[in-house]
C-alpha positions as CSV (number, residue, x, y, z in Angstrom):
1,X,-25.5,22.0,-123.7
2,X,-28.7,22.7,-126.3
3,X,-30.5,20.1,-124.4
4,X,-29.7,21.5,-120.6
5,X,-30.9,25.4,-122.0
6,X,-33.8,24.2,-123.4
7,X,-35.1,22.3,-120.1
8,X,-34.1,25.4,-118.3
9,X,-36.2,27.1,-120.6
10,X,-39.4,24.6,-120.2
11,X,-38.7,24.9,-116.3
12,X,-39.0,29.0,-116.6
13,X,-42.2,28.0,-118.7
14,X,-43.4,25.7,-116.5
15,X,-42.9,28.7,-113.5
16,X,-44.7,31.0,-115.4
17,X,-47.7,29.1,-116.3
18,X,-48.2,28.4,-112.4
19,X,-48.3,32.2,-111.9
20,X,-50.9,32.5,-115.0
21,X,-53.2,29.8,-112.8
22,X,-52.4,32.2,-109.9
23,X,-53.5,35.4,-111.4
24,X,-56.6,33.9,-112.9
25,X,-57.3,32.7,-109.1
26,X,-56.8,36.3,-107.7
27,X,-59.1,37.8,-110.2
28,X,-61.7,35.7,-108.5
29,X,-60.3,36.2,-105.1
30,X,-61.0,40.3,-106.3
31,X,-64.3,39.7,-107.8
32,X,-66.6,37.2,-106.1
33,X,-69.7,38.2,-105.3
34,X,-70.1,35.3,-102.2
35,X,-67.8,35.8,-99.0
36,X,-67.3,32.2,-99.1
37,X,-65.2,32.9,-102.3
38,X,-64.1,36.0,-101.1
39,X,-62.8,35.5,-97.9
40,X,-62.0,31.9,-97.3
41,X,-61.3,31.0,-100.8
42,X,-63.4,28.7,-101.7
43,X,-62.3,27.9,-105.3
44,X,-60.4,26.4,-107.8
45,X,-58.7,27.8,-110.6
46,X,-56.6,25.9,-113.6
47,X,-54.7,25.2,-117.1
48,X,-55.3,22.0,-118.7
49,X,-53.9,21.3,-122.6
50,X,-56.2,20.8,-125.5
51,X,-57.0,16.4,-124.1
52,X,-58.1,18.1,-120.8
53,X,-55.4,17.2,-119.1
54,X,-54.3,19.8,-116.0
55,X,-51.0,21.1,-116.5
56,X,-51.2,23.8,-113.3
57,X,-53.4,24.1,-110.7
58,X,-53.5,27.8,-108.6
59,X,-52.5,27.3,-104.9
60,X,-55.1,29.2,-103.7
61,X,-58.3,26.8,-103.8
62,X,-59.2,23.8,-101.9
63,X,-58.6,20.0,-103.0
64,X,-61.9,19.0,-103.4
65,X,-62.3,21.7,-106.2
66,X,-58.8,21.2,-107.5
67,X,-59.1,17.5,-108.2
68,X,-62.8,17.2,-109.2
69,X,-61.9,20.1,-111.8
70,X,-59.2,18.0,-112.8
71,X,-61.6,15.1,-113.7
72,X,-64.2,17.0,-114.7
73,X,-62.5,19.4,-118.0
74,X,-62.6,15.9,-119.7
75,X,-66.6,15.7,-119.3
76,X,-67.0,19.1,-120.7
77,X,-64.8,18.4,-124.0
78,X,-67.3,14.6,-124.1
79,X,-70.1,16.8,-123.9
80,X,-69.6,20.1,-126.1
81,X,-67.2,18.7,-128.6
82,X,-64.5,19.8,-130.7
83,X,-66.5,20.8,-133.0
84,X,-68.9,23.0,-131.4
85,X,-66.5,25.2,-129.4
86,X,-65.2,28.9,-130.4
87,X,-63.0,31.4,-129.4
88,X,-64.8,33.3,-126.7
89,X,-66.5,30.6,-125.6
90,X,-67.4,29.4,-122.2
91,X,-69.1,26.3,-120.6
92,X,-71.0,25.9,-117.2
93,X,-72.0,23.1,-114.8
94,X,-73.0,22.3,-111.5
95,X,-73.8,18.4,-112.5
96,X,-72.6,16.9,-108.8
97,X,-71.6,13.7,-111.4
98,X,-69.4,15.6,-113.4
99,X,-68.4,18.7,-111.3
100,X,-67.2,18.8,-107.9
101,X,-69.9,16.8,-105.9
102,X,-72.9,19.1,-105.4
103,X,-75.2,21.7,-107.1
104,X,-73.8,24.7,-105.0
105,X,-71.0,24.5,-106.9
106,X,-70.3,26.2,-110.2
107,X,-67.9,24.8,-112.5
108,X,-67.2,27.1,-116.1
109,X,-64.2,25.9,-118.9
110,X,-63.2,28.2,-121.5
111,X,-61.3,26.9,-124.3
112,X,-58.1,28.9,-125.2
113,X,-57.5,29.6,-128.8
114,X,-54.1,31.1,-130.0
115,X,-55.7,32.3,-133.3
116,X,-57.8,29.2,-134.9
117,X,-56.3,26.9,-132.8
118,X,-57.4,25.4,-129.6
119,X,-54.0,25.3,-127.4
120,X,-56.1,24.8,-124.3
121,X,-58.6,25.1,-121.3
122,X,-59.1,27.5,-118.4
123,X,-61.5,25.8,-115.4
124,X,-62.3,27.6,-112.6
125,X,-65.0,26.5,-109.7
126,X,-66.7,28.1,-107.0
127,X,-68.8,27.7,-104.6
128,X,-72.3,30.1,-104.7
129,X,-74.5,31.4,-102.0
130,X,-77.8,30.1,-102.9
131,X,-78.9,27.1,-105.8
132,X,-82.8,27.4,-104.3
133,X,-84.5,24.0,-103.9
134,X,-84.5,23.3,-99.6
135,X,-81.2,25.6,-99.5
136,X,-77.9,24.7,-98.0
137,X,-78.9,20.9,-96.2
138,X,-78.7,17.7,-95.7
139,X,-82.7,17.4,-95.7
140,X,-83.6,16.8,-98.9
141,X,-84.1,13.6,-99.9
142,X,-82.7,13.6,-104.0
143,X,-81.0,15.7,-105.6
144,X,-84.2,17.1,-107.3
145,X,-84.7,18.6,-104.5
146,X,-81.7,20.7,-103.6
147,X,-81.4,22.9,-106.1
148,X,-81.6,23.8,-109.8
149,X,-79.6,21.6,-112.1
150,X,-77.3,23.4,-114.6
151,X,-76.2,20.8,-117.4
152,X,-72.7,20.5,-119.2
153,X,-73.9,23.9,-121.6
154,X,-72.8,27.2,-122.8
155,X,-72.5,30.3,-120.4
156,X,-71.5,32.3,-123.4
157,X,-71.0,31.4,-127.2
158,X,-68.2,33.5,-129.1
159,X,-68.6,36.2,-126.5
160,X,-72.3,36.5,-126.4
161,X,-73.4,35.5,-122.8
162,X,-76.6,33.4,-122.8
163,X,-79.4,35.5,-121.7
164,X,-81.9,32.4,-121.4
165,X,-79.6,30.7,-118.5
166,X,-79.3,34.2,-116.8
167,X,-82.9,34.6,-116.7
168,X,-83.9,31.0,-115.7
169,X,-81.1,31.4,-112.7
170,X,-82.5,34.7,-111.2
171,X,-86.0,32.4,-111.3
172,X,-84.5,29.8,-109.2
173,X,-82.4,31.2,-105.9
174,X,-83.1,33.7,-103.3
175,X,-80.0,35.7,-103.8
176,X,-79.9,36.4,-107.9
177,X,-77.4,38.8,-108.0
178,X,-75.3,37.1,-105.8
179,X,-75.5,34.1,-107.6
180,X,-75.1,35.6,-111.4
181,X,-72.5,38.4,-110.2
182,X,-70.1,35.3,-109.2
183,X,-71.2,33.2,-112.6
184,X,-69.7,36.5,-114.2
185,X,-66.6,36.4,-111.8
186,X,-66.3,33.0,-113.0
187,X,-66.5,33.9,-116.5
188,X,-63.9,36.4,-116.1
189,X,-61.2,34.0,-114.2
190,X,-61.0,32.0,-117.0
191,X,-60.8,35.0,-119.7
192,X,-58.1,36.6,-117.3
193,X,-56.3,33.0,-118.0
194,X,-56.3,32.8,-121.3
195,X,-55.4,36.7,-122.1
196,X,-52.0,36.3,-119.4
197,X,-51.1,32.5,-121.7
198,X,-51.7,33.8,-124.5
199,X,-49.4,37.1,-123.9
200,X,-46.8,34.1,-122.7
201,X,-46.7,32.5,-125.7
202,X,-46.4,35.4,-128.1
203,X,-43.7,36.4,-125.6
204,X,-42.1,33.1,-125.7
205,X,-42.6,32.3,-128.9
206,X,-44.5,29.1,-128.5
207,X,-47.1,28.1,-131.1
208,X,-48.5,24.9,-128.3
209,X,-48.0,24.0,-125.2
210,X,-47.4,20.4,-126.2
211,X,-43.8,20.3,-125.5
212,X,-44.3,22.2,-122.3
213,X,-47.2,19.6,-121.4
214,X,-44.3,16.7,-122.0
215,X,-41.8,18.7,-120.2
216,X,-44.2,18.7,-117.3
217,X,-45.6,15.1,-116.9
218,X,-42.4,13.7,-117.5
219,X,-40.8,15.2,-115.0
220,X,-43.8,14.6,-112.5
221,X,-44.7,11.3,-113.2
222,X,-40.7,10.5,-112.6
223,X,-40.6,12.2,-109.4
224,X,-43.5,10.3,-108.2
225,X,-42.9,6.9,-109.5
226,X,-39.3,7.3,-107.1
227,X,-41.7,8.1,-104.5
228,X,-44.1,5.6,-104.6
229,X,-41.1,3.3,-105.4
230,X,-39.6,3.9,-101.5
231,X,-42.9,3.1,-100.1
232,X,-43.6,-0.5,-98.4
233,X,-45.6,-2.8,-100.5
234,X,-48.5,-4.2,-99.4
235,X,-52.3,-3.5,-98.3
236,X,-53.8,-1.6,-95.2
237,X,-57.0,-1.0,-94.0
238,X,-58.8,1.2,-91.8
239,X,-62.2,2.0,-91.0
240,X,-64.0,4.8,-88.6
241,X,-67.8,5.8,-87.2
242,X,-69.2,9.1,-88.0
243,X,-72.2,10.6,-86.8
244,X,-73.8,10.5,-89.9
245,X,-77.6,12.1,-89.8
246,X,-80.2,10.1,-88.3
247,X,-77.7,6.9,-87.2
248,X,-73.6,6.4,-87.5
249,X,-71.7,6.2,-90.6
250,X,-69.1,3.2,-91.4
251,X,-66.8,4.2,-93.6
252,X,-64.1,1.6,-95.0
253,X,-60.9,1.5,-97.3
254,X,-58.1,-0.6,-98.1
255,X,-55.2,1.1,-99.3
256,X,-52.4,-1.2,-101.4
257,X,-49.3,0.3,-102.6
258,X,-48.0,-1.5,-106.0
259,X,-44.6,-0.4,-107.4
260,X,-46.1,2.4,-109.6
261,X,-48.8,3.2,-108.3
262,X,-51.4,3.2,-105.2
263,X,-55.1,1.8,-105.3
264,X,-57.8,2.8,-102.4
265,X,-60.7,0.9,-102.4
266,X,-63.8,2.3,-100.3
267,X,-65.6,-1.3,-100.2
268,X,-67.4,-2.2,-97.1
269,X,-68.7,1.6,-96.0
270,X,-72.2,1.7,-95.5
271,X,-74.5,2.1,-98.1
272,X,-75.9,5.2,-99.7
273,X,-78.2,7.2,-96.9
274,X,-81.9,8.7,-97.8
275,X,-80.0,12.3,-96.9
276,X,-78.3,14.9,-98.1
277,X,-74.5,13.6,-97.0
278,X,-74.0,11.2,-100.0
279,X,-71.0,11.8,-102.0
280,X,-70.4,11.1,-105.8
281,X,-67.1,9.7,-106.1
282,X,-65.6,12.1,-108.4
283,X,-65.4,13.7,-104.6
284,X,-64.4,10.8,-102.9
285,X,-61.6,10.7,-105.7
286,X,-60.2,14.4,-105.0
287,X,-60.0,13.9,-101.3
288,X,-58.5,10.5,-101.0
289,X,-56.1,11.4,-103.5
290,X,-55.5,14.2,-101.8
291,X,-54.1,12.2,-98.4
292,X,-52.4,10.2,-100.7
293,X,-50.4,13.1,-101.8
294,X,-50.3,14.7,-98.6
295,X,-48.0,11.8,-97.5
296,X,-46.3,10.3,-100.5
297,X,-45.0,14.2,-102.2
298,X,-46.4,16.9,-100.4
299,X,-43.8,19.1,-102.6
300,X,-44.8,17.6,-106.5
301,X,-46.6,20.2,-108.6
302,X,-50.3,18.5,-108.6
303,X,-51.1,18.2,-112.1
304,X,-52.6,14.9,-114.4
305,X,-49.4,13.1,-114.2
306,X,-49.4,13.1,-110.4
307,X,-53.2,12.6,-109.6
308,X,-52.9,9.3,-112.4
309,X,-50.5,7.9,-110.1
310,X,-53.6,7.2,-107.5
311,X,-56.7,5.2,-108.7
312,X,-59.7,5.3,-106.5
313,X,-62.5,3.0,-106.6
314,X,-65.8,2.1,-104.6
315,X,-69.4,0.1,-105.1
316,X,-72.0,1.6,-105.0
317,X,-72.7,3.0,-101.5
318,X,-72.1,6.0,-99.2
319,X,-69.0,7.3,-101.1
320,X,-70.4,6.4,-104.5
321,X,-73.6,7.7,-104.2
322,X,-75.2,7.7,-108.0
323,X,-78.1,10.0,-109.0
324,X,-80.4,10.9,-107.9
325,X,-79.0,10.7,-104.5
326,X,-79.2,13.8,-102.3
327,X,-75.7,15.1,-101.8
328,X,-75.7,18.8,-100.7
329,X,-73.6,17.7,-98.1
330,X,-71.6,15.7,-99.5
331,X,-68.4,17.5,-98.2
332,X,-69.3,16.8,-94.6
333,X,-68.7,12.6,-95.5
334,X,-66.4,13.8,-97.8
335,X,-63.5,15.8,-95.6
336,X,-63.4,12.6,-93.1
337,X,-62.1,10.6,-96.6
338,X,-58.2,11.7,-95.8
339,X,-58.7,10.7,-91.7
340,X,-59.7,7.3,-93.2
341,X,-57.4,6.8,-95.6
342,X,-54.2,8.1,-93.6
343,X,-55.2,5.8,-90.9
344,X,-54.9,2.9,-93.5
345,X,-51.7,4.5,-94.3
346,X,-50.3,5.2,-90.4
347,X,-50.3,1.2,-90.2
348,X,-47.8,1.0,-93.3
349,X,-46.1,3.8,-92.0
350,X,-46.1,3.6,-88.2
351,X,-45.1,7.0,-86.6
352,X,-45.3,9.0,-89.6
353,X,-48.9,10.3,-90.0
354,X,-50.5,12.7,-88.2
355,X,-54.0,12.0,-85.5
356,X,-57.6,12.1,-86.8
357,X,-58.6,16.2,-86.5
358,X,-62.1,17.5,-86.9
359,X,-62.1,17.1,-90.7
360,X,-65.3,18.4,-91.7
361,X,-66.1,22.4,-91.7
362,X,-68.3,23.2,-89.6
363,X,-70.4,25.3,-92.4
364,X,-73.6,26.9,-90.7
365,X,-76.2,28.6,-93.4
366,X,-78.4,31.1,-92.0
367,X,-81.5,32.2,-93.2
368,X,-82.4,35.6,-91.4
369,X,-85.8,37.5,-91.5
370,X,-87.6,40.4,-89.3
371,X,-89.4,38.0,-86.3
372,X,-93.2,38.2,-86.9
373,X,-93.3,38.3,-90.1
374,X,-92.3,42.4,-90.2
375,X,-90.8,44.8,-92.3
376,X,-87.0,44.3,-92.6
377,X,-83.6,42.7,-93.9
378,X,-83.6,39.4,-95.4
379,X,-80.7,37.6,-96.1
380,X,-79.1,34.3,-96.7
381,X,-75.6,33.9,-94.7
382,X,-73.0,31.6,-95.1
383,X,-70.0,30.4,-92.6
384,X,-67.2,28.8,-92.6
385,X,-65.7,27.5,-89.4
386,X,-62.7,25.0,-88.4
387,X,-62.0,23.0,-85.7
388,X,-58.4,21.6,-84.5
389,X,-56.4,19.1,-86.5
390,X,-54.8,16.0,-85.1
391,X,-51.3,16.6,-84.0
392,X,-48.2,15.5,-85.7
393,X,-45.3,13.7,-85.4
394,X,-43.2,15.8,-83.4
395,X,-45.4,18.7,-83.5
396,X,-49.1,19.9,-81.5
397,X,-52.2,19.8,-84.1
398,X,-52.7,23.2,-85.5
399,X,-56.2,25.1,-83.5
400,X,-59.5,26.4,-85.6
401,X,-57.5,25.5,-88.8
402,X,-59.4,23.9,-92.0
403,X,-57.9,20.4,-92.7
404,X,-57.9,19.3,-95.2
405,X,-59.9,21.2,-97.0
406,X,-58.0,24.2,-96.7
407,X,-60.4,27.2,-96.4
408,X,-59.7,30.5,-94.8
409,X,-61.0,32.2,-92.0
410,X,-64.1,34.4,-92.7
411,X,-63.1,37.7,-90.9
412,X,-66.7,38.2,-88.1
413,X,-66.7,41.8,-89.7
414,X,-67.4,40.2,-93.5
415,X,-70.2,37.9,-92.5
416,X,-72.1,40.4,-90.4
417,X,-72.0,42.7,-93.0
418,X,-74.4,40.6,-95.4
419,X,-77.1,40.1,-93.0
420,X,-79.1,40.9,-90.2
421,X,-76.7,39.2,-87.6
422,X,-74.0,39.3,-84.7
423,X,-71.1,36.7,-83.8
424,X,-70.9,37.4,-80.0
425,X,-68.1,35.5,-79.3
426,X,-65.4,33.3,-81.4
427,X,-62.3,32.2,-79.4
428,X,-60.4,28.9,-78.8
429,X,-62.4,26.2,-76.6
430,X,-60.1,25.1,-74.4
431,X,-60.0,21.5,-73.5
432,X,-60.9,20.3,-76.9
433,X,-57.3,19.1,-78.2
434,X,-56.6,15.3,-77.3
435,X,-54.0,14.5,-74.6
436,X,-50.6,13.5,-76.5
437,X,-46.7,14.0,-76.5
438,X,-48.2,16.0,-78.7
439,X,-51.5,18.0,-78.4
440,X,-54.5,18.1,-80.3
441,X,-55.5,21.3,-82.4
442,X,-58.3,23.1,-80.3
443,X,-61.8,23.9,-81.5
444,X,-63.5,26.9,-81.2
445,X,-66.4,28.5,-79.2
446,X,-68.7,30.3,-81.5
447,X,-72.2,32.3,-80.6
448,X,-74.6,33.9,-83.2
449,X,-77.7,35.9,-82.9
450,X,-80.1,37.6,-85.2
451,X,-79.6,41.6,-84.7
452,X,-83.0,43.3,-82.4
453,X,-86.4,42.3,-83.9
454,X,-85.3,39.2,-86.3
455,X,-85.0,35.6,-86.2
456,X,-83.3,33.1,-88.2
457,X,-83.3,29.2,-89.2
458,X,-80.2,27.8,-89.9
459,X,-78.9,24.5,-91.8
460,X,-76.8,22.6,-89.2
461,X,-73.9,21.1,-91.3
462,X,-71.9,19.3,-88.2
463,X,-70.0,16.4,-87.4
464,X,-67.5,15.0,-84.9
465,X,-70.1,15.5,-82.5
466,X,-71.1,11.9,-81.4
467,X,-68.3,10.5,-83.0
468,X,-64.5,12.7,-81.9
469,X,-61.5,12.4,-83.6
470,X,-59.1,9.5,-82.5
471,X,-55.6,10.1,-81.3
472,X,-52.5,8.1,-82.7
473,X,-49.8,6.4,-81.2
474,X,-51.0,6.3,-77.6
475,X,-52.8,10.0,-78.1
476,X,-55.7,10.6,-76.4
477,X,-59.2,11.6,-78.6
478,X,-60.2,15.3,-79.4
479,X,-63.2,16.5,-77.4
480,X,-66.5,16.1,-79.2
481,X,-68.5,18.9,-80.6
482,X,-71.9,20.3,-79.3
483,X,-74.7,22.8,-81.1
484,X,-77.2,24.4,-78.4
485,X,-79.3,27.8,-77.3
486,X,-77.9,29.8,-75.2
487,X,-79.9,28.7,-72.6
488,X,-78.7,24.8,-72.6
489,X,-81.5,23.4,-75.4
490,X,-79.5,21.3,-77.4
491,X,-79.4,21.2,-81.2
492,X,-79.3,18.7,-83.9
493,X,-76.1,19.0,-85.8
494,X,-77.6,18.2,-89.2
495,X,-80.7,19.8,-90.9
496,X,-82.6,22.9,-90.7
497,X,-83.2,24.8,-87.3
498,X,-85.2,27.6,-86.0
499,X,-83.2,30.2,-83.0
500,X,-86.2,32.3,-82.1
501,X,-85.2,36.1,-81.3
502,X,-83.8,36.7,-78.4
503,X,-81.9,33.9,-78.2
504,X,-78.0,33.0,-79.5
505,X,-76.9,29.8,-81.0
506,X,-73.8,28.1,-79.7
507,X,-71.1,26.0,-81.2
508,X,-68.5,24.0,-79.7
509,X,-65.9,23.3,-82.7
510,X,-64.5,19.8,-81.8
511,X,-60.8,19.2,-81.3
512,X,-57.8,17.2,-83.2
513,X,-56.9,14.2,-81.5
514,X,-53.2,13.6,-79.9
515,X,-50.3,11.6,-81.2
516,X,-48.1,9.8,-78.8
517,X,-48.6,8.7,-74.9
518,X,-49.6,11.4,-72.7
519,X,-46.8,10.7,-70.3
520,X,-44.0,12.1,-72.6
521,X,-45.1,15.3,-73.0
522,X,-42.5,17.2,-72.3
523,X,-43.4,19.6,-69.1
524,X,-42.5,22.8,-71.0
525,X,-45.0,22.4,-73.4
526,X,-47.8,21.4,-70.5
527,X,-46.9,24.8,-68.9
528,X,-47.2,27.0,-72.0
529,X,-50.6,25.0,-72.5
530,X,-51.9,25.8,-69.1
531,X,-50.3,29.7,-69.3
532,X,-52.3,30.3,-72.5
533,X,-55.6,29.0,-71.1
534,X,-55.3,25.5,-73.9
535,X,-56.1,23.7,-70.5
536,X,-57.0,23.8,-67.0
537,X,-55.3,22.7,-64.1
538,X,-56.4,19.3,-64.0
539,X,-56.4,18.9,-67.7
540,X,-52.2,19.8,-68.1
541,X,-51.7,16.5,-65.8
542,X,-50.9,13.8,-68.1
543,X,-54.1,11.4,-68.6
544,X,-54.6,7.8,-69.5
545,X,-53.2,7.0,-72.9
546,X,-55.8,5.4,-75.5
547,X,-54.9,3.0,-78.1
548,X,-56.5,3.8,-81.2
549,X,-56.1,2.5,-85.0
């Protein structure tokens, strides 16, 4: 009986901690200076014990924050030290090595002290406006030139914020407060952490959180060796085209499952490119574990226990892109990682595993300016859009919705608001989703313009363009994306771009492919498709099933 109260008292624990991680999440939901923080919640927030090891992660974020963070606490304790850290201390980055992939990311860790001793780590990441260098792009051609470099150092020591970094940072990027009002935001997740733990255990009466830690990863690493233990053995692979930026992309995997534990290998993708869309693999990591988990226990706290049951590894090449490698865009590569590796996994589990979607955002960084060089507002503006993802099994892919990186819509009425522009029209783009038993997610239609008398260049950030998502099972492919003018001149979907004034910019979001032959749609559905304008006359009769991997 002691034993059975005292796990339902780790388990209450355990529940509480996860709404700490939440809390410290919302307070940089509330106080982001960046509306890609602020409305589609861009970020990462969590608890990790005194080896680094994350014990909660806050729901709200997306996986390639969550799981770099997870990796990268460890680099921060290598590089500060024991000795060297305080109470009121906190600790920056946006090292794409040992953060989350690229410099327009900010990473801080605080360490939590319950009186002299260290009972853990806050880590919270975030995603800024503006790093200077070329901006937002997949132009540059190292990482020298995309931004400034923040090393593993100290944001604040015992309290006292470090003046030097603050003035060096407003130096550096075109929008300072921006930039150093969400370094504070940061700051503040992590002290909003450690003030609602540390309340938890006085309340509690807990002097560590070492028996909670053990409570935790036991009970994870269990539930996912049973798991992993019902899976087929064996090894799959898969491979795919991408449009990559001046020629296609290969990307490769091979994907065994063992009795403990799963290994993905990215061997035989192509090697690293001369731009910007090279991805360090401590990205590549977070996002192929993050299909892995998607399939194998969607409903498993993710924590250190569960991520350790996955082990990711590559050469050096396209998805292990070592400095100095330009990587600003290294998410574009990056969010097709889970379309590879669940097609690797679809052929060890036939029928279960949903069709290729548009993966990547379709981010769009605007730089807007009076035309002719006049007086007027300035301003750097960022976007996040989403195409459709690949339908299910049993169910149509979900339209304009962020897989799987997991971003929210930016509301049209918060973007305008921080610069000289209008979004004319955003709607669904009918057509897009691929022919299935079940449909493809559809894109979206999207136009821009600068507001009367400015201009604006833009950093095009697009895939799935040359290269659509493939169906499953007999479903048909998504429709490919397109970038042009409003009057038909077509558009490059990487690198920066001039839209004189006058003139809107257009984007065709692509579609998720379908899953299942055409021909067994079931009529009902085809009818509610063509009813809600998803399709056209012609497109709701069932078309030619393709075979795809």
């Amino acid at each position: 009986m002691t034993d059975t109260i005292e796990e339902i008292r780790l388990q209450v624990m355990w529940n509480r901690l996860i709404s700490v991680v939440e809390e410290q999440a919302m307070t940089l939901l509330r106080t982001a200076f960046s509306t890609s923080v602020r409305e589609a919640g861009d970020l990462s927030a969590g608890v990790f014990d005194p080896e680094g090891r994350m014990l909660a992660q806050a729901v709200t974020g997306t996986p390639g924050h969550v799981n770099t963070m997870a990796e990268a606490v460890g680099h921060f304790i290598e590089e500060i030290g024991p000795g060297d850290m305080f109470p009121g201390d906190t600790y920056v980055t946006n090292d794409p090595w040992k953060g989350t992939g690229h410099l327009h990311d900010i990473t801080m860790v605080s360490p939590s002290f319950r009186g002299d001793r260290l009972v853990g780590f806050f880590a919270c990441t975030a995603h800024v406006v503006d790093v200077g260098g070329r901006g937002f792009g997949a132009d540059g051609k190292s990482v020298y030139e995309e931004g400034i470099q923040i090393p593993i150092m100290k944001f604040a020591q015992a309290g006292a914020v470090n003046r030097d970094l603050i003035r060096i940072l407003r130096q550096n990027v075109r929008e300072p407060n921006q930039v150093v009002g969400d370094f504070y935001s940061l700051s503040a997740c992590n002290e909003v952490g450690h003030r609602r733990l540390i309340d938890m255990m006085d309340e509690t009466g807990l002097e560590s959180l070492d028996a909670l830690g053990d409570f935790i990863f036991s009970r994870t690493r269990a539930a996912m060796r049973d798991r992993i233990a019902a899976l087929p053995r064996g090894a799959w692979e898969n491979d795919m085209v991408t449009d990559g930026y001046d020629a296609p992309v290969r990307l490769a995997t091979r994907v065994e499952i063992g009795a403990e534990r799963i290994h993905v290998d990215m061997a035989g993708s192509d090697p690293v490119s001369r731009w910007g869309i090279n991805v360090p693999i401590i990205y590549t990591k977070a996002y192929a574990c993050y299909a892995l988990k998607c399939v194998v226990a969607p409903d498993i706290p993710n924590n250190w226990a569960s991520l350790e049951m996955f082990t990711i590894a590559a050469p050096v090449n396209i998805l292990n892109a070592p400095r100095p490698a330009p990587v600003s865009l290294r998410h574009v590569i990056g969010h097709l990682v889970p379309d590879l590796v669940l097609g690797a996994l679809a052929k060890a589990l036939p029928g279960q595993i949903l069709a290729e979607g548009a993966a990547a955002l379709w981010n769009i960084h605007i730089s807007a300016r009076p035309a002719n060089n006049a007086e007027g507002r300035r301003a750097e503006i960022l976007m996040f859009n989403s195409g459709g993802m690949g339908a299910r099994p049993g169910l149509d892919g979900l339209s304009a919705t962020a897989f799987p990186s997991g971003v929210m819509t930016m509301a049209v009425e918060a973007t305008e608001q921080t610069g000289p522009i209008v979004v004319w029209r955003k709607e669904l783009r009918p057509e897009s989703g691929g022919d299935g038993q079940y449909r493809g997610g559809l894109g979206q239609i999207i136009e821009i313009a600068a507001l009367p008398g400015h201009e604006f260049d833009f950093s095009a950030m697009f895939d799935r363009v040359n290269h659509g998502a493939r169906g499953r099972d007999g479903g048909g492919p998504g429709a490919p994306g397109a970038v042009m003018l409003d009057d038909g001149t077509r558009m490059r979907p990487k690198g920066w771009q001039h839209v004189p004034a006058g003139r809107r910019l257009v984007l065709q979001l692509p579609g998720g492919g379908g899953f299942g032959p055409p021909a067994a749609r079931d009529p009902a559905a085809r009818a509610e498709d063509l009813r809600r304008g998803y399709v056209s006359g012609a497109a709701s009769l069932p078309r030619k099933p393709q075979e795809t991997p």
